[in-house]
C-alpha positions in Angstrom: -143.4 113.6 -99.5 -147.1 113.1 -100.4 -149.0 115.6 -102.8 -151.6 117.0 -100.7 -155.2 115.7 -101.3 -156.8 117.6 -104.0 -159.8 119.4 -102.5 -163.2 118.2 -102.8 -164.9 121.4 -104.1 -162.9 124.8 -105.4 -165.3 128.1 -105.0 -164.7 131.7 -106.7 -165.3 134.6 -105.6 -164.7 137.6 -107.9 -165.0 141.2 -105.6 -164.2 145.1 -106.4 -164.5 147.2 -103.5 -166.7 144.6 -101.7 -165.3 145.2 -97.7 -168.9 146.1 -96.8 -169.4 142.3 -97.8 -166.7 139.6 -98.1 -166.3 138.7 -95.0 -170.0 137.5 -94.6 -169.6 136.0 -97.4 -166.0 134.2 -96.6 -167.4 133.5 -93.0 -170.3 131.6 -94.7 -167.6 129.5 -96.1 -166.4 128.2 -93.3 -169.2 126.1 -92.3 -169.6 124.5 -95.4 -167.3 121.1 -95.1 -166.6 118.9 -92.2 -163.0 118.8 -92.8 -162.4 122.7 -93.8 -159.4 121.1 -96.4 -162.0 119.9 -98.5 -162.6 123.3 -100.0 -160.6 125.4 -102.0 -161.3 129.3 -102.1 -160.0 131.3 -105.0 -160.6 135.3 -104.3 -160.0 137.9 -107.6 -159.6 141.1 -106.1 -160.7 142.6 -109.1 -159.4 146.3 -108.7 -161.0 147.4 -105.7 -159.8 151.0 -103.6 -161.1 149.5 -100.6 -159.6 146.8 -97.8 -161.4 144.0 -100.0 -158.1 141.9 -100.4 -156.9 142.5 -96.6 -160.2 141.6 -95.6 -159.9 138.3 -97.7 -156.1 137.7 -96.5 -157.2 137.6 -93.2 -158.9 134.3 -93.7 -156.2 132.6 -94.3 -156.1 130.4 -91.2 -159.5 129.3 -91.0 -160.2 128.5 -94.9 -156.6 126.7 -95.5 -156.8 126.4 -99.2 -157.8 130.5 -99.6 -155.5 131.9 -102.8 -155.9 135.7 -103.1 -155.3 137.2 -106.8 -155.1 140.5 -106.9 -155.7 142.9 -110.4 -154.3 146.1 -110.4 -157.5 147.1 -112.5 -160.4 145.9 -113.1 -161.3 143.4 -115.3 -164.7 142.7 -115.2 -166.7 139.7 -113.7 -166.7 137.6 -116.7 -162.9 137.5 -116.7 -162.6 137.9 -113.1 -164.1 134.6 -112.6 -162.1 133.0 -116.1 -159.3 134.1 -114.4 -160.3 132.3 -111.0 -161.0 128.9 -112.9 -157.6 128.5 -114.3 -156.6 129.1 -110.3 -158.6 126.3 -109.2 -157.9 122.7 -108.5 -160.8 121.2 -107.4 -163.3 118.1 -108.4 -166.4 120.1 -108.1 -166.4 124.2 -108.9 -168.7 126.9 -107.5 -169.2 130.2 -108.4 -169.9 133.0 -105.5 -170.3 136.2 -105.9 -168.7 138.7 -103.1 -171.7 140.2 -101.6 -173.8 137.1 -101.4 -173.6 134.6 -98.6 -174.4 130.9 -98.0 -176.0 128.6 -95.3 -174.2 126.1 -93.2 -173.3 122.7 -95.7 -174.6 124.3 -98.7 -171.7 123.2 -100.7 -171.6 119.6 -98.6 -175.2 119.0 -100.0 -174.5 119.3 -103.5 -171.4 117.5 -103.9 -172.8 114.7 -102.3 -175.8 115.3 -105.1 -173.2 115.7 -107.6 -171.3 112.3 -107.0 -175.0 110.7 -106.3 -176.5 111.3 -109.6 -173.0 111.9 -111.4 -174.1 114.7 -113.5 -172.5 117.8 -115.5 -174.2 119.8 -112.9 -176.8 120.1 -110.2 -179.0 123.4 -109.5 -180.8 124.8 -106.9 -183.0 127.6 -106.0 -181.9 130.4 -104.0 -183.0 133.0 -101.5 -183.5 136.7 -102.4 -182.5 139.4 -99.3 -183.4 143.1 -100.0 -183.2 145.0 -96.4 -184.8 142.3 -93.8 -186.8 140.9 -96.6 -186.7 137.4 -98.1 -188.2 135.8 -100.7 -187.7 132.0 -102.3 -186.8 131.9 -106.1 -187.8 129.1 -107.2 -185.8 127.3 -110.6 -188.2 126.8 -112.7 -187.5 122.8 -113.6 -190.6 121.3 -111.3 -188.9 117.8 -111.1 -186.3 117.5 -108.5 -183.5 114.7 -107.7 -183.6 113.1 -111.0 -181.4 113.1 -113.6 -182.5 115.3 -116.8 -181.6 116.2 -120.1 -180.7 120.2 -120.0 -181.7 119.7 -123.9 -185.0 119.2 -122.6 -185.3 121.9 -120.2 -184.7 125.2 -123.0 -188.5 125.0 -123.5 -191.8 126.1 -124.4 -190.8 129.3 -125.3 -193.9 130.5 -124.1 -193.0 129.9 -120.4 -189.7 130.4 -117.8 -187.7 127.4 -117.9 -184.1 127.1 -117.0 -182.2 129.3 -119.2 -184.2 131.5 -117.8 -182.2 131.2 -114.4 -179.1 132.2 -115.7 -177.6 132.5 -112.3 -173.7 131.2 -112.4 -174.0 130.8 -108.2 -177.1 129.0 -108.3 -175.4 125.4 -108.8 -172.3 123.3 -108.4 -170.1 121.9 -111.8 -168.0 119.0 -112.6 -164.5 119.9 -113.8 -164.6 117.6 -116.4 -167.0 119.9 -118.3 -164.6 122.8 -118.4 -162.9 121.3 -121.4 -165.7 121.7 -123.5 -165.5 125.4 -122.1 -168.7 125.2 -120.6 -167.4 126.8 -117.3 -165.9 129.8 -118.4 -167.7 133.5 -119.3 -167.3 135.4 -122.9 -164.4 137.7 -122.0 -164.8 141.5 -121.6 -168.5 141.3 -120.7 -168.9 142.9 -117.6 -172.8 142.1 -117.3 -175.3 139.8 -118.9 -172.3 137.1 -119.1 -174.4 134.8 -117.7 -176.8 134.3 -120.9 -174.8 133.1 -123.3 -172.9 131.3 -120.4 -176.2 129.4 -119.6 -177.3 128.6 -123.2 -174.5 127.4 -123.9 -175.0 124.8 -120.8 -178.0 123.9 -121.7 -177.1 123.3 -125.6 -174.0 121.3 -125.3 -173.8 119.4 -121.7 -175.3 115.6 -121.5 -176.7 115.9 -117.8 -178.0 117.4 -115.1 -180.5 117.6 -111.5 -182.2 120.4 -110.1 -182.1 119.3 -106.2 -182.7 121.1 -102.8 -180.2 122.2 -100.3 -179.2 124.8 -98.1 -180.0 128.3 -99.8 -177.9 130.6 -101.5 -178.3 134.0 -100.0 -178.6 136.6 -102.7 -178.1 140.2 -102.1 -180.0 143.3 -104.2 -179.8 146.4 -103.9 -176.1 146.5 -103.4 -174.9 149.9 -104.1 -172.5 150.1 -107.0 -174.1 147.4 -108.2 -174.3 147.1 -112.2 -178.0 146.2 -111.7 -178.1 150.1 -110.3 -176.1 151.6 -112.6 -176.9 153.1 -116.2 -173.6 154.0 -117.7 -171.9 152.3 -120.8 -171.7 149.0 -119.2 -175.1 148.6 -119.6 -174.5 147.9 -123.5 -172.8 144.6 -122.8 -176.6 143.3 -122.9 -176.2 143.5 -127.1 -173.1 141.1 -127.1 -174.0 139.2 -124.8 -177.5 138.2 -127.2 -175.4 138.6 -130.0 -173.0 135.7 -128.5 -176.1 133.6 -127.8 -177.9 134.0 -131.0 -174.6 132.6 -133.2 -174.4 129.7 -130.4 -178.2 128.6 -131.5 -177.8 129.5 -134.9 -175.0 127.2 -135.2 -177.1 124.4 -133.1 -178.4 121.2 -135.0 -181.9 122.5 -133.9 -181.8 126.0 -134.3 -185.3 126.3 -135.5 -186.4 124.9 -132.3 -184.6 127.2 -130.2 -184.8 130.6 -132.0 -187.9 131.1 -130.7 -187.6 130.9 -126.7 -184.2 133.2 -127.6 -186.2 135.9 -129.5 -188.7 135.9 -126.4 -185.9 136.7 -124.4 -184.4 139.2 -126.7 -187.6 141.1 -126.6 -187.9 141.0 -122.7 -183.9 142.1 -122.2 -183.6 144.7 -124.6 -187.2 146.1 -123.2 -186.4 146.0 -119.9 -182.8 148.3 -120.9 -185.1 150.7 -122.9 -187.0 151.1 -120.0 -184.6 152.2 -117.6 -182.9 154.2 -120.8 -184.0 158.1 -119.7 -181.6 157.4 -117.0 -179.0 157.0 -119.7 -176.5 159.8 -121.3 -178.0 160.4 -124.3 -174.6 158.7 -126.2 -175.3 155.3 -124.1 -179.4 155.7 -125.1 -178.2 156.3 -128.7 -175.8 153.1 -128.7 -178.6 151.2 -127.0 -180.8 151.7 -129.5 -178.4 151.5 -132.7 -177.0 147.6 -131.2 -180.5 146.8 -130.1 -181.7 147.4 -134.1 -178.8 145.4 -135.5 -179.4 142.6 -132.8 -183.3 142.5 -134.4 -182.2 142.6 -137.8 -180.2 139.2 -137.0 -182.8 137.5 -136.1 -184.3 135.1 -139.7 -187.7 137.3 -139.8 -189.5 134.6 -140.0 -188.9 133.8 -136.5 -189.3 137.8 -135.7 -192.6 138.2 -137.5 -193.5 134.6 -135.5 -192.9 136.4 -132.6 -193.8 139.7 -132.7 -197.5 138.9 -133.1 -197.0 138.0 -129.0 -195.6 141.1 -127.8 -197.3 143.1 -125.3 -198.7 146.4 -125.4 -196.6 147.9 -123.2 -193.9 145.8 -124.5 -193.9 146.6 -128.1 -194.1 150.5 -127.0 -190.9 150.1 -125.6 -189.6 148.5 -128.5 -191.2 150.6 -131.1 -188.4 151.9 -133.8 -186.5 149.3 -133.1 -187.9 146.5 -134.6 -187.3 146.2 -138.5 -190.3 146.1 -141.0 -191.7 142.9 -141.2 -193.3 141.6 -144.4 -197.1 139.7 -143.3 -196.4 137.2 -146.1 -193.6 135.5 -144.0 -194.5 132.3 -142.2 -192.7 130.4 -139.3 -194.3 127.0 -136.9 -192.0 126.8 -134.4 -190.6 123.3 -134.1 -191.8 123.0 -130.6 -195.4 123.8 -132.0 -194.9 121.2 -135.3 -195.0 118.6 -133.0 -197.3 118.7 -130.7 
């Protein structure tokens, strides 16, 4: 007896207590391939309470290739969706999340974009829902349906550009790249894996097209959420810069990169002060202590580069944080050398 055909495109969807949600989200699956074996659906029941996994089990017969892994706790969406790549078969992945949703041939469009430009990856921007609301967001790399160098896409530091859009769903992969563990998330992070997830993309894969297709429906203000939430979690944000500021530190051009990264750093660790009154005051404390080691990491030459930028309201926020920078330091950006 033959093997049967190995599926075209293999899609994850990590979930905890999502029943309010999957099955939009799996139903949205369904019309995404003419022939319905062509996809391969791997669901990580991550720990939910709720009827998440009966919900996804109940699919069964109209996505044939659906697996269902169930954790008896949860282990976070970085490892949730590790744990649903070494599951998958398929030539092309996809990353879904469980309370976001898909229009019809979504996933046929960028395969065929995929095996048209035979690239590490293709992106695509996506569709925002809050209530009845929508809103286009846009990636930021203008030029579409031609092959790029993601090298070439990190900068100016002084403007959004495509590490920026760290989105994992936003875009389809080639397998091949996952042996150069460009697909998988730093493990234990159970937010902001996406950031040194997407550097990391953008440092060491050869190609890649931004392209249009059928949108990506993404859902805020889910409650639950870990973009609503202020507890301990929230502290995964210094790792997750930590983990990104050794990957460029090791790069052949780390004075080219360091300063879009320190940009960022400022703008994360800002934003995360200002939501921190919401915090316990041991989480605010924490924040504050890993946010101070994070800048002290940084070569202050690059710091002091950079810091001459910051915004009023900006350098409030990260006032007491920042360590004490001598004026006699001098930094020109690579970016800026050449010009």
């Amino acid at each position: 007896m033959s093997s049967p055909a190995r599926p075209r495109v293999s899609v994850i969807v990590p979930g905890k207590d999502a029943e309010n949600y999957i099955a939009d989200t799996l139903t949205s699956l369904t019309r995404q391939m003419p022939d319905p074996h062509d996809l391969e659906v791997i669901v990580v029941n991550d720990g939910s309470k709720d009827a998440t996994g009966d919900i996804a089990e109940s699919y069964a017969s109209r996505l044939p290739n659906l697996k269902v892994l169930t954790n008896a706790k949860p282990s976070g969406l970085a490892n949730a969706r590790n744990q649903g790549l070494a599951e998958s078969t398929g030539r092309y992945v996809v990353y879904l999340d469980s309370d976001d949703w898909l229009a019809p041939r979504r996933l046929e469009v960028l395969a065929d974009a995929m095996e048209a430009f035979r690239v590490d990856f293709v992106r695509s921007d996506h569709t925002t829902v809050d209530g009845r609301k929508r809103n286009i967001a846009r990636a930021p790399q203008a030029r579409r349906g031609v092959v790029l160098n993601p090298r070439d896409s990190i900068l100016p530091a002084t403007d959004s550009t495509m590490v920026d859009y760290p989105y994992a769903w936003a875009g389809m992969f080639d397998r091949a790249i996952e042996q150069d563990g460009l697909l998988t998330f730093p493990k234990g992070l159970h937010t902001a894996e996406d950031r040194p997830w997407i550097w990391q993309l953008f440092l060491k894969s050869r190609s890649y097209a931004v392209v249009d297709a059928p949108t990506l429906c993404y859902r805020r203000s889910v409650s639950g959420s870990l973009t609503s939430t202020y507890d301990r979690r929230q502290l995964d944000i210094i790792p997750a810069l930590r983990t990104t500021l050794d990957l460029i530190l090791a790069d052949k051009e780390a004075e080219r990169f360091l300063p879009k990264l320190t940009r960022t750093t400022f703008a994360l660790v800002a934003h995360h002060m200002s939501r921190s009154r919401k915090m316990t005051p041991d989480v605010r404390r924490d924040l504050k202590a890993g946010a101070r080691d994070l800048f002290a990491a940084i070569p202050p030459n690059v710091l002091a580069h950079e810091v001459r930028y910051l915004k009023r309201e900006r350098e409030r926020l990260l006032h007491g944080l920042l360590p004490h920078l001598s004026k006699d330091v001098s930094f020109e950006p690579a970016e800026e050398a050449t010009r």
